[in-house]
mmCIF file as Biopython writes it, N, C-alpha, C and O atoms, coordinates in Angstrom:
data_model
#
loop_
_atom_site.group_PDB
_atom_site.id
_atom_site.type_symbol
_atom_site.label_atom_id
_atom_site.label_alt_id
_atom_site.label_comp_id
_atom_site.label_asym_id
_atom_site.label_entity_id
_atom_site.label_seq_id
_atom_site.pdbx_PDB_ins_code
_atom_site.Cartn_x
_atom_site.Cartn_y
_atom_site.Cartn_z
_atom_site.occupancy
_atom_site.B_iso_or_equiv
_atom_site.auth_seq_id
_atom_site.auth_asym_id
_atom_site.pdbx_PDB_model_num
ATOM 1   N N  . UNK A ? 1  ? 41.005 -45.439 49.386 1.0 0.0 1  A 1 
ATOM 2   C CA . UNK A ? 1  ? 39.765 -44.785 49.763 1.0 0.0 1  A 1 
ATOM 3   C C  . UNK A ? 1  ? 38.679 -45.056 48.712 1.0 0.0 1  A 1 
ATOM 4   O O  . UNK A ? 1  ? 37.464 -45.093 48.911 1.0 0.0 1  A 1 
ATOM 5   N N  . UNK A ? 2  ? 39.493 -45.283 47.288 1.0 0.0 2  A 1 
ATOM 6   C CA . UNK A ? 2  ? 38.334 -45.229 46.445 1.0 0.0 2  A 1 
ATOM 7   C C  . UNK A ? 2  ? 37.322 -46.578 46.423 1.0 0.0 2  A 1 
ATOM 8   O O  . UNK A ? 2  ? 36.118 -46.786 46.573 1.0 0.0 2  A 1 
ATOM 9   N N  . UNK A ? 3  ? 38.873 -47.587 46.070 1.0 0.0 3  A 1 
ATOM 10  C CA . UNK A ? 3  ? 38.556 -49.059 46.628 1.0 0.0 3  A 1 
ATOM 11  C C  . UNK A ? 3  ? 37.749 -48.958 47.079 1.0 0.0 3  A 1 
ATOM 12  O O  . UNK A ? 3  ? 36.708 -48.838 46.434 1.0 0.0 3  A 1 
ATOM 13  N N  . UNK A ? 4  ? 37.754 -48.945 48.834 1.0 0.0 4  A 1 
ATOM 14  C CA . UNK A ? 4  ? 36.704 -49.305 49.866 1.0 0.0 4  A 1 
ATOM 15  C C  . UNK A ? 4  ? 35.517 -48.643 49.619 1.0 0.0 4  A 1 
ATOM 16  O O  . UNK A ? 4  ? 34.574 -49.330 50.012 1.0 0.0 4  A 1 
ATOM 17  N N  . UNK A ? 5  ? 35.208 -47.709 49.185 1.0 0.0 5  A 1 
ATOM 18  C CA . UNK A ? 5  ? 33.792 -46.718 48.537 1.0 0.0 5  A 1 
ATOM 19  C C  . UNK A ? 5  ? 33.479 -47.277 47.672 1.0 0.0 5  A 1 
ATOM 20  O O  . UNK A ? 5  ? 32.289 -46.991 47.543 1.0 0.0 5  A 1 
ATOM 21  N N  . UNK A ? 6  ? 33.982 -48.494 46.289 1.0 0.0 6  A 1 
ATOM 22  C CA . UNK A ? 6  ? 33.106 -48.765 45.455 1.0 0.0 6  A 1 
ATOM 23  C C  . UNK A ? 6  ? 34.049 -49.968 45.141 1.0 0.0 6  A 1 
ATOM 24  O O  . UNK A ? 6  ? 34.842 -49.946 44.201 1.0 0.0 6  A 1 
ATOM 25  N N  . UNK A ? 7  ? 33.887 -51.135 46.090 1.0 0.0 7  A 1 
ATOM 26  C CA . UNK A ? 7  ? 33.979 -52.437 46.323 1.0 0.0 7  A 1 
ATOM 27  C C  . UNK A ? 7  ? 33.922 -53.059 44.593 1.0 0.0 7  A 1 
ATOM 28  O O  . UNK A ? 7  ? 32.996 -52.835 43.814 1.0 0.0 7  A 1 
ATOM 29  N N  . UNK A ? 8  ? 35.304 -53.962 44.252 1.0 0.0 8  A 1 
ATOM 30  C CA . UNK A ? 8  ? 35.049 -54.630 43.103 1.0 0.0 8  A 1 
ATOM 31  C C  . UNK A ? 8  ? 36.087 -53.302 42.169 1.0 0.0 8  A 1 
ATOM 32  O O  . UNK A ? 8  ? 35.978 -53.340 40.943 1.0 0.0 8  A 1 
ATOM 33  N N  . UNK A ? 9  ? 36.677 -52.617 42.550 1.0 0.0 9  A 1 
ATOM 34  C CA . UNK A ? 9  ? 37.139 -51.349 41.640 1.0 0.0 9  A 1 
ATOM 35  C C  . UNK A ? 9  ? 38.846 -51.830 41.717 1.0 0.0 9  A 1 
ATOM 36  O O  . UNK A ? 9  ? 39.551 -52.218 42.649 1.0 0.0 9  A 1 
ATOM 37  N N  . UNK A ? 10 ? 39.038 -51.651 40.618 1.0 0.0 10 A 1 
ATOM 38  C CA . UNK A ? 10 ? 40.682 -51.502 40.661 1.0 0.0 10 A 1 
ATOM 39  C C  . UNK A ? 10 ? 41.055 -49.729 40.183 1.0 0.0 10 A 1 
ATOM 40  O O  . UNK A ? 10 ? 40.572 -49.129 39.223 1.0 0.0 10 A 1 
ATOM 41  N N  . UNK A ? 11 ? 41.960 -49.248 41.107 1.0 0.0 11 A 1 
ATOM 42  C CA . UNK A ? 11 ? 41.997 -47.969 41.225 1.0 0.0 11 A 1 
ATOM 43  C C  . UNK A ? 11 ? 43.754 -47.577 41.316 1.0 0.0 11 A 1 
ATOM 44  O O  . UNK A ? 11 ? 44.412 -47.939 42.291 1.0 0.0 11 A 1 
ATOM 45  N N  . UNK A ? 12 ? 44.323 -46.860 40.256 1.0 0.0 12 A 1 
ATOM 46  C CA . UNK A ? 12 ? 45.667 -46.275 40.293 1.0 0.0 12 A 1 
ATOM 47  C C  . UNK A ? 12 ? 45.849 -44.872 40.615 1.0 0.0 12 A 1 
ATOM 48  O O  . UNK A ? 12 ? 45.345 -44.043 39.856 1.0 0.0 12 A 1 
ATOM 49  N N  . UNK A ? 13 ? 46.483 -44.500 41.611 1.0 0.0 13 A 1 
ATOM 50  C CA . UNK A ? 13 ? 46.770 -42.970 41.800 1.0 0.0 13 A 1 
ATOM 51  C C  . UNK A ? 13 ? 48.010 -42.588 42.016 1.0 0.0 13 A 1 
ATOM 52  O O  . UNK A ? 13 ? 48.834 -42.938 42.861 1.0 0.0 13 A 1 
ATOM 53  N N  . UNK A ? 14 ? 48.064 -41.485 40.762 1.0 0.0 14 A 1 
ATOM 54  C CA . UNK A ? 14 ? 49.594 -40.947 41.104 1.0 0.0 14 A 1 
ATOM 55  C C  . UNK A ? 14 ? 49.317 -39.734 41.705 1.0 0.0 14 A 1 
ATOM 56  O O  . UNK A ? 14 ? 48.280 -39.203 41.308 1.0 0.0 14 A 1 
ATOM 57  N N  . UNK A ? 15 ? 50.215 -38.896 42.904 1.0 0.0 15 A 1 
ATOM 58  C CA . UNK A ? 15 ? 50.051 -37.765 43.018 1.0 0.0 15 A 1 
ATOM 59  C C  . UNK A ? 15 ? 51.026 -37.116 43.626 1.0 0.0 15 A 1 
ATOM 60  O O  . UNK A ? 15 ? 52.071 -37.753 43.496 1.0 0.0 15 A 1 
ATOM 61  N N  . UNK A ? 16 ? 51.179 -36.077 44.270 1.0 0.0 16 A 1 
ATOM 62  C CA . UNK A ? 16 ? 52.206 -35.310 45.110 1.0 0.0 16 A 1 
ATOM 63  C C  . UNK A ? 16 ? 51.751 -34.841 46.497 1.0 0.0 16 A 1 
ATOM 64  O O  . UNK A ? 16 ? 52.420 -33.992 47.085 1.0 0.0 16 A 1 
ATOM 65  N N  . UNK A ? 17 ? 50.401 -35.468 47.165 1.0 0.0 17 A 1 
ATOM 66  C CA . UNK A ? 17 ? 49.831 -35.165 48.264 1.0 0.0 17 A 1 
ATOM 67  C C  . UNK A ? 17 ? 48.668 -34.119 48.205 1.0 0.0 17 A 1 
ATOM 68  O O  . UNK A ? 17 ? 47.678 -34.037 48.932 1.0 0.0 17 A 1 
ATOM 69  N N  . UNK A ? 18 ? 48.932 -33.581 47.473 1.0 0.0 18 A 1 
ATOM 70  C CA . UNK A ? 18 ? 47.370 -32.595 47.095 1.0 0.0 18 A 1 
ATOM 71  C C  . UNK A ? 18 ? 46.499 -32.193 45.820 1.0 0.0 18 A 1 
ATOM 72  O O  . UNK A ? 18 ? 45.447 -31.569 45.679 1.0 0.0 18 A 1 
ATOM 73  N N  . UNK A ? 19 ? 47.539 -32.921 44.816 1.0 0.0 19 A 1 
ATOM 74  C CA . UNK A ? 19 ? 47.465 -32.954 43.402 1.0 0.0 19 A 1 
ATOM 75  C C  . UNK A ? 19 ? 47.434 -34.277 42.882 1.0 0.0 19 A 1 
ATOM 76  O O  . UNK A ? 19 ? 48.551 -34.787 42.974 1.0 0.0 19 A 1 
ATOM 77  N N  . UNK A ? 20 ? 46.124 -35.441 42.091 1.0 0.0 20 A 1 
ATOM 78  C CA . UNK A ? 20 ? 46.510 -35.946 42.320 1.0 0.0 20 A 1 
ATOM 79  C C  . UNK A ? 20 ? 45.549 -36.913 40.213 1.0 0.0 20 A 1 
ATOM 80  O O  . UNK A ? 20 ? 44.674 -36.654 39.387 1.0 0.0 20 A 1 
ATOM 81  N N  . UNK A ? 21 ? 45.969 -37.330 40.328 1.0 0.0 21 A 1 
ATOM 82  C CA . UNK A ? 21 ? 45.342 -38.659 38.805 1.0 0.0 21 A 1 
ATOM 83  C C  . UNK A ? 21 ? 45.118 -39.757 39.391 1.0 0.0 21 A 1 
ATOM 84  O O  . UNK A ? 21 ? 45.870 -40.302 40.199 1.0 0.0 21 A 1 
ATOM 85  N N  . UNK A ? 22 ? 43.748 -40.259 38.900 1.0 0.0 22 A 1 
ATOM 86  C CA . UNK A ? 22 ? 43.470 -41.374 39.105 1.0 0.0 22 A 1 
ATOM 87  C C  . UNK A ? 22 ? 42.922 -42.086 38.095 1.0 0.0 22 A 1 
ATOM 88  O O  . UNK A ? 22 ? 42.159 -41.482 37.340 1.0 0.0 22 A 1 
ATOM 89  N N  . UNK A ? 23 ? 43.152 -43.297 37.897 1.0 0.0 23 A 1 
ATOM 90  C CA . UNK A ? 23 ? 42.427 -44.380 36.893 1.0 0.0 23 A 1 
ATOM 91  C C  . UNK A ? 23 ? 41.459 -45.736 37.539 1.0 0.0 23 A 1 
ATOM 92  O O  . UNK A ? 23 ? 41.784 -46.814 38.038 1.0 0.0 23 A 1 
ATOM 93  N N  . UNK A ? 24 ? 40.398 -45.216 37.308 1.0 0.0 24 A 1 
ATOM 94  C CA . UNK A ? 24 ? 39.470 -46.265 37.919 1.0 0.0 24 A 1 
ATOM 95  C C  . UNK A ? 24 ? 38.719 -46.989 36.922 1.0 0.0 24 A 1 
ATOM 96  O O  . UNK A ? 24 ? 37.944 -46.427 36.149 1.0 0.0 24 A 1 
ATOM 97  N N  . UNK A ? 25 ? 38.911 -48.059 36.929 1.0 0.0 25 A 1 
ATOM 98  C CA . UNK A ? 25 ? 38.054 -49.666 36.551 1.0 0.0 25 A 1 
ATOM 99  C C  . UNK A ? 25 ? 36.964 -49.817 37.815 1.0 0.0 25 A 1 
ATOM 100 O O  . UNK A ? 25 ? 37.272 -49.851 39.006 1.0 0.0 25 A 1 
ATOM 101 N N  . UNK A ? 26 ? 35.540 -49.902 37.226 1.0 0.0 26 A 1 
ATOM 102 C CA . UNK A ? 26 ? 34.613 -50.527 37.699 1.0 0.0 26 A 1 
ATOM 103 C C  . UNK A ? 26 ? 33.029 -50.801 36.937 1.0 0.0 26 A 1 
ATOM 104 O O  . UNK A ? 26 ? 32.320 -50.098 36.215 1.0 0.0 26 A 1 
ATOM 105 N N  . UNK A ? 27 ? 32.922 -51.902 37.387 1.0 0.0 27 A 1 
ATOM 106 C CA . UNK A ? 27 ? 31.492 -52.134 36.414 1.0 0.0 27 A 1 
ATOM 107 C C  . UNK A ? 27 ? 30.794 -51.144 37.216 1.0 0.0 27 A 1 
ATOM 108 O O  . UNK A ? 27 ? 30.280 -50.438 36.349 1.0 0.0 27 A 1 
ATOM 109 N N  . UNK A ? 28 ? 30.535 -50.768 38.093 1.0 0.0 28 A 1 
ATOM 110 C CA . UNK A ? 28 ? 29.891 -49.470 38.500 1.0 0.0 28 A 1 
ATOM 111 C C  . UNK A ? 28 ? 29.524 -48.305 37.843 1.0 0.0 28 A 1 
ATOM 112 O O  . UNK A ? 28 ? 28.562 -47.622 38.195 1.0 0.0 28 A 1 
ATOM 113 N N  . UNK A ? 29 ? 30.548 -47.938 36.512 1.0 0.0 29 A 1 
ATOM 114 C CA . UNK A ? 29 ? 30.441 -47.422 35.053 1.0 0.0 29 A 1 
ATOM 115 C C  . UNK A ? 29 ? 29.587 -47.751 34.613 1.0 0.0 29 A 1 
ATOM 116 O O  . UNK A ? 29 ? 28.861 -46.867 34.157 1.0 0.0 29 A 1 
ATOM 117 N N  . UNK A ? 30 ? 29.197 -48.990 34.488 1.0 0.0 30 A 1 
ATOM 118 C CA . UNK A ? 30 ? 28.509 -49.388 33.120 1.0 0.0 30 A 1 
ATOM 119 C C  . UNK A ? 30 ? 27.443 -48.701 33.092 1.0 0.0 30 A 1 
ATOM 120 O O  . UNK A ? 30 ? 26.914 -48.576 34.197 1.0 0.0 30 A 1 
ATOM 121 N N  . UNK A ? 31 ? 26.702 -47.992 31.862 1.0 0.0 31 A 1 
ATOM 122 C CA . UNK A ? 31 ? 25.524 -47.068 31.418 1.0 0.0 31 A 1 
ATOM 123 C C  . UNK A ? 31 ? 25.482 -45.826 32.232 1.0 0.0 31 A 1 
ATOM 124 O O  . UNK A ? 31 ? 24.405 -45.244 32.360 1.0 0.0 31 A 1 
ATOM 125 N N  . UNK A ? 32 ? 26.532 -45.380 32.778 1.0 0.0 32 A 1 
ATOM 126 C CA . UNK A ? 32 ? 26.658 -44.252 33.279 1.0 0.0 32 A 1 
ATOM 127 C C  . UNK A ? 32 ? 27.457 -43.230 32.455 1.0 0.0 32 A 1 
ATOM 128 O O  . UNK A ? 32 ? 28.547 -43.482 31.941 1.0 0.0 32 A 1 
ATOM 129 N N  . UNK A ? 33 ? 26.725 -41.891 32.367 1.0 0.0 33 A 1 
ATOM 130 C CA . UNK A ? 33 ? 27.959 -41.097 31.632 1.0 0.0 33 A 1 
ATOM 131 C C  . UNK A ? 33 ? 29.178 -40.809 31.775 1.0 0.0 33 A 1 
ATOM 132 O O  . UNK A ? 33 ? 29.834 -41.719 32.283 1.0 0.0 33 A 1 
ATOM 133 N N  . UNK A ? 34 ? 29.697 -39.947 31.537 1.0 0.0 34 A 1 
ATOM 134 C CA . UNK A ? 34 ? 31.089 -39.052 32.344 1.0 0.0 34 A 1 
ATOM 135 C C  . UNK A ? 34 ? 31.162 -38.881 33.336 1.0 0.0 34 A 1 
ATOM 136 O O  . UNK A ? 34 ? 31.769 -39.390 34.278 1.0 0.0 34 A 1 
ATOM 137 N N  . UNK A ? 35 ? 30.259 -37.804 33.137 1.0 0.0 35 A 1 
ATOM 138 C CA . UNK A ? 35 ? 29.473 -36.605 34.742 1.0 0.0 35 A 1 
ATOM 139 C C  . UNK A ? 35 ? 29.286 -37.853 35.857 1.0 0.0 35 A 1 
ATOM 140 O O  . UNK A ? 35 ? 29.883 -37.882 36.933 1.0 0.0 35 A 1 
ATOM 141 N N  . UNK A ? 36 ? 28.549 -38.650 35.492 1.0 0.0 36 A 1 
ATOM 142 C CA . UNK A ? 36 ? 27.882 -39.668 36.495 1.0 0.0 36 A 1 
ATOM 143 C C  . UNK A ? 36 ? 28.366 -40.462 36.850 1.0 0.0 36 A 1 
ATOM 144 O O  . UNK A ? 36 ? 27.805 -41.373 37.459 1.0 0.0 36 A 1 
ATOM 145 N N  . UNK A ? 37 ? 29.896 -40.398 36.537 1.0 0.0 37 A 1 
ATOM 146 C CA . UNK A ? 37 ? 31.259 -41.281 36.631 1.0 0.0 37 A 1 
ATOM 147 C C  . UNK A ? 37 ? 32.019 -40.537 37.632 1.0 0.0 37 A 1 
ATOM 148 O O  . UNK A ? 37 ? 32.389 -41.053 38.687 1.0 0.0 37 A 1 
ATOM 149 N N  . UNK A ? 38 ? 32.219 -39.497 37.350 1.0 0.0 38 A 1 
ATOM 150 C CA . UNK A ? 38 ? 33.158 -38.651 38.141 1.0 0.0 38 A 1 
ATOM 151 C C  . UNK A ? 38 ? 32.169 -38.021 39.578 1.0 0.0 38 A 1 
ATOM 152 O O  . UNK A ? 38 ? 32.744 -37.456 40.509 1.0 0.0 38 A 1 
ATOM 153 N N  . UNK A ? 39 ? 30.789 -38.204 39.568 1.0 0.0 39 A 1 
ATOM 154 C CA . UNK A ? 39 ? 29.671 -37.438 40.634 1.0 0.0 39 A 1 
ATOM 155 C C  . UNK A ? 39 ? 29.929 -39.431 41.651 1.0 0.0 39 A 1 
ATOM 156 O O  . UNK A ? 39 ? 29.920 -39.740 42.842 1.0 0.0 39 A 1 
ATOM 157 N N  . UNK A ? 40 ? 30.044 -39.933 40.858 1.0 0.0 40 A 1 
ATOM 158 C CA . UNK A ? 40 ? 30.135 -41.371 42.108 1.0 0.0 40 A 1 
ATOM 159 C C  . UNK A ? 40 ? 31.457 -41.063 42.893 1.0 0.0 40 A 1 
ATOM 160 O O  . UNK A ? 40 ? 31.559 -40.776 44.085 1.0 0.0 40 A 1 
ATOM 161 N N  . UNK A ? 41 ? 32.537 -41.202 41.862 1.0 0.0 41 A 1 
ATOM 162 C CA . UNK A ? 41 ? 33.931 -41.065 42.520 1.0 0.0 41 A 1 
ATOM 163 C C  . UNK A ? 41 ? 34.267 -40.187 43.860 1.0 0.0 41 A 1 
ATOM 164 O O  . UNK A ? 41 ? 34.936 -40.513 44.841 1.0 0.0 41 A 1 
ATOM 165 N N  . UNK A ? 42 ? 33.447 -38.726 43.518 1.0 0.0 42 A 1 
ATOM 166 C CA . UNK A ? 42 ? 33.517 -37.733 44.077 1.0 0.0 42 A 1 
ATOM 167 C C  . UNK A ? 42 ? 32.445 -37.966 45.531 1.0 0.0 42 A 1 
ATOM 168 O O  . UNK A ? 42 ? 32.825 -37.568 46.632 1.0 0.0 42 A 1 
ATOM 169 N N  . UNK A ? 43 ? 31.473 -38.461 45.398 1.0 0.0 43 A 1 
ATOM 170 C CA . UNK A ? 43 ? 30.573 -38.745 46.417 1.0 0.0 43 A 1 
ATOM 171 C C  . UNK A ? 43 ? 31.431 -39.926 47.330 1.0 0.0 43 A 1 
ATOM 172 O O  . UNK A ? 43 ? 31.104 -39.918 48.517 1.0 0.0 43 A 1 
ATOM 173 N N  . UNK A ? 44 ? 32.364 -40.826 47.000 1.0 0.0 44 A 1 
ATOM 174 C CA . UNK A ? 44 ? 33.256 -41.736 47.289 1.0 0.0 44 A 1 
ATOM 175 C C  . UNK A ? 44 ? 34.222 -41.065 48.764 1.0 0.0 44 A 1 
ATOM 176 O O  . UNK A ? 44 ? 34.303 -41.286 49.973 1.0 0.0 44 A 1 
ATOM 177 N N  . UNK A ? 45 ? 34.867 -40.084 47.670 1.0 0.0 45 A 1 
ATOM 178 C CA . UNK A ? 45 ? 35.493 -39.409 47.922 1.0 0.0 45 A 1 
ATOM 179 C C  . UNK A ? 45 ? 35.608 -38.195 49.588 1.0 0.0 45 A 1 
ATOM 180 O O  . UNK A ? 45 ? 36.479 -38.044 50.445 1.0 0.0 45 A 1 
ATOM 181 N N  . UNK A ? 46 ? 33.980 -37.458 49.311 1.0 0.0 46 A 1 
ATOM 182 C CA . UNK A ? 46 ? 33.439 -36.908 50.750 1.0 0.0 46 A 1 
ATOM 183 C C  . UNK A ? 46 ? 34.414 -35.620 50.809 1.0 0.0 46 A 1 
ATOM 184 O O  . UNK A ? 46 ? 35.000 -34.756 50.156 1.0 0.0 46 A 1 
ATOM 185 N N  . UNK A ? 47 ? 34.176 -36.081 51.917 1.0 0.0 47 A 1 
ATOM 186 C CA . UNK A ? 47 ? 34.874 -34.138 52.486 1.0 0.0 47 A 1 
ATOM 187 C C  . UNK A ? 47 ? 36.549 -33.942 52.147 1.0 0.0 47 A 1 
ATOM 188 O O  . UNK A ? 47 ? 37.200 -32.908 52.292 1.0 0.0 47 A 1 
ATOM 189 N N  . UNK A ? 48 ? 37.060 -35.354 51.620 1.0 0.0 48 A 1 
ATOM 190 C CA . UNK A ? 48 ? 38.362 -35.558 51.207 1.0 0.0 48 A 1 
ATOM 191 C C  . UNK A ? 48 ? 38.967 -34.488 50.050 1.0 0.0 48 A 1 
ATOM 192 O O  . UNK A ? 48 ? 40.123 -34.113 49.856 1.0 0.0 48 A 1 
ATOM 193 N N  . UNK A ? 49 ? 37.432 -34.080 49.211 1.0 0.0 49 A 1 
ATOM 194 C CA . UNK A ? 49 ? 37.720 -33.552 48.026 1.0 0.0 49 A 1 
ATOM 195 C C  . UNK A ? 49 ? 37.662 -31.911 48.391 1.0 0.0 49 A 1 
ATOM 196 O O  . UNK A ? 49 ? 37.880 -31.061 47.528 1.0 0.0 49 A 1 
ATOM 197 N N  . UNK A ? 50 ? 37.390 -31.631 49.566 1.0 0.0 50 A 1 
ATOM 198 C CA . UNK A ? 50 ? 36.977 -30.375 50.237 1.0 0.0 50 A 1 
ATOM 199 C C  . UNK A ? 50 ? 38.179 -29.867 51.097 1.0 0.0 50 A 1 
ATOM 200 O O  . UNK A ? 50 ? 38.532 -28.716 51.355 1.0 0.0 50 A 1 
ATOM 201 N N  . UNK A ? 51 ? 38.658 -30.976 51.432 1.0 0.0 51 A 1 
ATOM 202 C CA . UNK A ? 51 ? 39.565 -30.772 52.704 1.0 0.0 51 A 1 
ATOM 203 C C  . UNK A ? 51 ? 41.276 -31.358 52.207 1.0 0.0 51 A 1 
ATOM 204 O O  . UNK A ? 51 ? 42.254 -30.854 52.758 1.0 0.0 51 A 1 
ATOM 205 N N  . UNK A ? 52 ? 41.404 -32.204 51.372 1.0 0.0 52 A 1 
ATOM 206 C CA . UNK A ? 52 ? 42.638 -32.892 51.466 1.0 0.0 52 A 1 
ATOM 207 C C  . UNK A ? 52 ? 42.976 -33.011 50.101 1.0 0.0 52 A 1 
ATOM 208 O O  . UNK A ? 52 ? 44.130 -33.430 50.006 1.0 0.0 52 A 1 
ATOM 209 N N  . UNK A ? 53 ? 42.532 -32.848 49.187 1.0 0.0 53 A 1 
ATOM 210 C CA . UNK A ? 53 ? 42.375 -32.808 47.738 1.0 0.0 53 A 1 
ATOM 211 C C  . UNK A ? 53 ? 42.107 -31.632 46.791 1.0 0.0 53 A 1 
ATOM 212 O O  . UNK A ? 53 ? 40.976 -31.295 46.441 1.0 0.0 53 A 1 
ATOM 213 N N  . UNK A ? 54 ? 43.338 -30.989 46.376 1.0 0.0 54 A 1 
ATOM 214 C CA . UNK A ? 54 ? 43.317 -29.505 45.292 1.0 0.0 54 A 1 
ATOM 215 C C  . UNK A ? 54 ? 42.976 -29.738 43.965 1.0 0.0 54 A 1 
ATOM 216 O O  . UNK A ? 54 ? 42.291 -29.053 43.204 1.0 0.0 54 A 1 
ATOM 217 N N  . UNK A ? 55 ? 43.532 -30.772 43.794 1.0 0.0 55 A 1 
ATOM 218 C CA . UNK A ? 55 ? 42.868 -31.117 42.311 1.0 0.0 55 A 1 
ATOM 219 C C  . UNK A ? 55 ? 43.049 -32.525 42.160 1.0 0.0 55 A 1 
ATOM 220 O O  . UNK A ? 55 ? 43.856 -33.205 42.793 1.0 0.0 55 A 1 
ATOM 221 N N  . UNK A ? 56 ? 41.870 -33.118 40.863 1.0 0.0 56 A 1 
ATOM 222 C CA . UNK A ? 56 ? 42.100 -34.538 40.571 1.0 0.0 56 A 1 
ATOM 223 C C  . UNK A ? 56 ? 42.113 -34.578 39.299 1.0 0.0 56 A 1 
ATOM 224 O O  . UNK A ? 56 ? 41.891 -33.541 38.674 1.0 0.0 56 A 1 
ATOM 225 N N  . UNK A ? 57 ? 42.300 -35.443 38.821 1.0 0.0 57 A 1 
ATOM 226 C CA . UNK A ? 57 ? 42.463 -35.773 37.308 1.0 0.0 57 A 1 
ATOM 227 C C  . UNK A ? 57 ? 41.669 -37.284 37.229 1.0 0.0 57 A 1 
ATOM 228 O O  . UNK A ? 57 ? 42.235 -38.318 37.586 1.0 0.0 57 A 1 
ATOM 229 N N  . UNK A ? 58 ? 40.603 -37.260 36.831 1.0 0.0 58 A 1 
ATOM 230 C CA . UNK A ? 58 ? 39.796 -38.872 36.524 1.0 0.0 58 A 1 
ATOM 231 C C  . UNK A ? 58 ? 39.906 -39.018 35.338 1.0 0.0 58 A 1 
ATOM 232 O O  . UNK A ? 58 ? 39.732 -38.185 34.448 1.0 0.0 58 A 1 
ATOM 233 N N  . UNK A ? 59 ? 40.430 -40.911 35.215 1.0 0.0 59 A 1 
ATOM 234 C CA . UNK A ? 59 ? 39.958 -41.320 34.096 1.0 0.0 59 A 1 
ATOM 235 C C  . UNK A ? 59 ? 39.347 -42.818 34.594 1.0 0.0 59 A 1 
ATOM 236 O O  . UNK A ? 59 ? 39.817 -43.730 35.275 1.0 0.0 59 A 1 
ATOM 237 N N  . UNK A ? 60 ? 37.467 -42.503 33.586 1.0 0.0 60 A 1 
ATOM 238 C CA . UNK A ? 60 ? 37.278 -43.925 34.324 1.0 0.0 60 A 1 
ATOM 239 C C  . UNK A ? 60 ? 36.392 -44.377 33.181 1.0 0.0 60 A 1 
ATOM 240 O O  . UNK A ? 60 ? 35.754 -43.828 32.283 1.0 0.0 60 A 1 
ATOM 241 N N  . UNK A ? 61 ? 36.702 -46.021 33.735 1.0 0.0 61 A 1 
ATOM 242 C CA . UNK A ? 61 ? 36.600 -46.996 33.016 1.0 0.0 61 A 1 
ATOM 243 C C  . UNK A ? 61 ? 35.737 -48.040 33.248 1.0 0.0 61 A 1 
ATOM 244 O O  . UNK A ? 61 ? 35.858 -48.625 34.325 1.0 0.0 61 A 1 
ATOM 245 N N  . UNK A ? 62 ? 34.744 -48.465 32.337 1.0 0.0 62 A 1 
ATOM 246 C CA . UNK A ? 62 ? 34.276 -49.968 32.731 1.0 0.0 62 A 1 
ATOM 247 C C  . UNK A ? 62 ? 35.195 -51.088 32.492 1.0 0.0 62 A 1 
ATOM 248 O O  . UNK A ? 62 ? 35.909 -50.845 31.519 1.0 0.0 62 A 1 
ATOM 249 N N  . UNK A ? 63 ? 35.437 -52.250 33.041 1.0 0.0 63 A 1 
ATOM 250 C CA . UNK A ? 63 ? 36.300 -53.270 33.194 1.0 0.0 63 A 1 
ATOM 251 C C  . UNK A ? 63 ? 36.269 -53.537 31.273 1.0 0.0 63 A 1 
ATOM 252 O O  . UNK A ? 63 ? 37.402 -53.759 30.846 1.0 0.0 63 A 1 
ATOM 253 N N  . UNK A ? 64 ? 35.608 -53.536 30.620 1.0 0.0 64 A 1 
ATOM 254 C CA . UNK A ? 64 ? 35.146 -53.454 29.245 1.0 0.0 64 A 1 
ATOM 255 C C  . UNK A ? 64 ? 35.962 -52.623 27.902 1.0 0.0 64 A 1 
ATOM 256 O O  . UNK A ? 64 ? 36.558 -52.742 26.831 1.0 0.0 64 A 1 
ATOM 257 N N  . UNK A ? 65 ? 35.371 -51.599 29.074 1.0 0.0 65 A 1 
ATOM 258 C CA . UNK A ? 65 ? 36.637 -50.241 28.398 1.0 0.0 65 A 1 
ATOM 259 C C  . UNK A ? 65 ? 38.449 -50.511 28.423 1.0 0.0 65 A 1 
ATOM 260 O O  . UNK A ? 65 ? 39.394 -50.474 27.636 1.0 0.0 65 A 1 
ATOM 261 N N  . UNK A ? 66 ? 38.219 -50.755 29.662 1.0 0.0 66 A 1 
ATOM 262 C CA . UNK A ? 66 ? 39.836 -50.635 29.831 1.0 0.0 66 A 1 
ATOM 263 C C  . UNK A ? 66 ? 40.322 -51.945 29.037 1.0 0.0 66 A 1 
ATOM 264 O O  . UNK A ? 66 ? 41.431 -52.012 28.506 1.0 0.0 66 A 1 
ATOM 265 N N  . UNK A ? 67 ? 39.623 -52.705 29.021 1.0 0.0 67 A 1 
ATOM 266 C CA . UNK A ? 67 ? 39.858 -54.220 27.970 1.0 0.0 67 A 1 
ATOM 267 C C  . UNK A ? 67 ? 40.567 -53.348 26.532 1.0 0.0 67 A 1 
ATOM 268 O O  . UNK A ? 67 ? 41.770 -53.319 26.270 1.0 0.0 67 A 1 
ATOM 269 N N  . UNK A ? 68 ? 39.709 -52.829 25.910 1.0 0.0 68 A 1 
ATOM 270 C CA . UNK A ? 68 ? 39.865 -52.094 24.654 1.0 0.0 68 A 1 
ATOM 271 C C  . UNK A ? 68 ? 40.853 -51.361 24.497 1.0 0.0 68 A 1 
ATOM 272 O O  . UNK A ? 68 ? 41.159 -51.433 23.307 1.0 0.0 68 A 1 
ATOM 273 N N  . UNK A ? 69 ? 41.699 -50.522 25.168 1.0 0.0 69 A 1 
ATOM 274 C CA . UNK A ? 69 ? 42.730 -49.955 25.293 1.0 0.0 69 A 1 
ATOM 275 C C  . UNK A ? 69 ? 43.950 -50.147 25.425 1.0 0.0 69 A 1 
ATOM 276 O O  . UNK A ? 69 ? 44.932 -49.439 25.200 1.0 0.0 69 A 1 
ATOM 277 N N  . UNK A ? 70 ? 43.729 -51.830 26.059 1.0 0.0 70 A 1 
ATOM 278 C CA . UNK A ? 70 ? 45.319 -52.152 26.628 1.0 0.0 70 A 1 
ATOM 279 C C  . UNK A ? 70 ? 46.077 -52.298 25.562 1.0 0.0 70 A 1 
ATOM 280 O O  . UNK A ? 70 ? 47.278 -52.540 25.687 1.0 0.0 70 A 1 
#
């Protein structure tokens, strides 16, 4: 879902069906804050986060970032 909402993203999710972590890579990050990281995801996301989703856990990344970490 996230994929297809922000084309060019590599996206990992672990969860249990209503609980769930995700790790997103996308230059879509770049010069964006936190907030403005997690307000894209979530706008991505839609009524999913209202209706089908209790909690998430984001961690996100520019393709840059996640370089630095591995």
């Amino acid at each position: 879902m996230i994929e297809a909402g922000m084309p060019g993203s590599s996206v990992d999710v672990d969860g249990d069906g209503t609980h769930f972590e995700a790790v997103i890579v996308s230059s879509e990050f770049n010069g964006k804050t936190l907030l403005e990281r997690h307000q894209l995801v979530y706008k991505v996301l839609g009524d999913a986060m209202k209706e089908r989703i209790h909690a998430l856990s984001l961690k996100t990344y520019t393709p840059e970032q996640r370089e630095k970490i591995k």
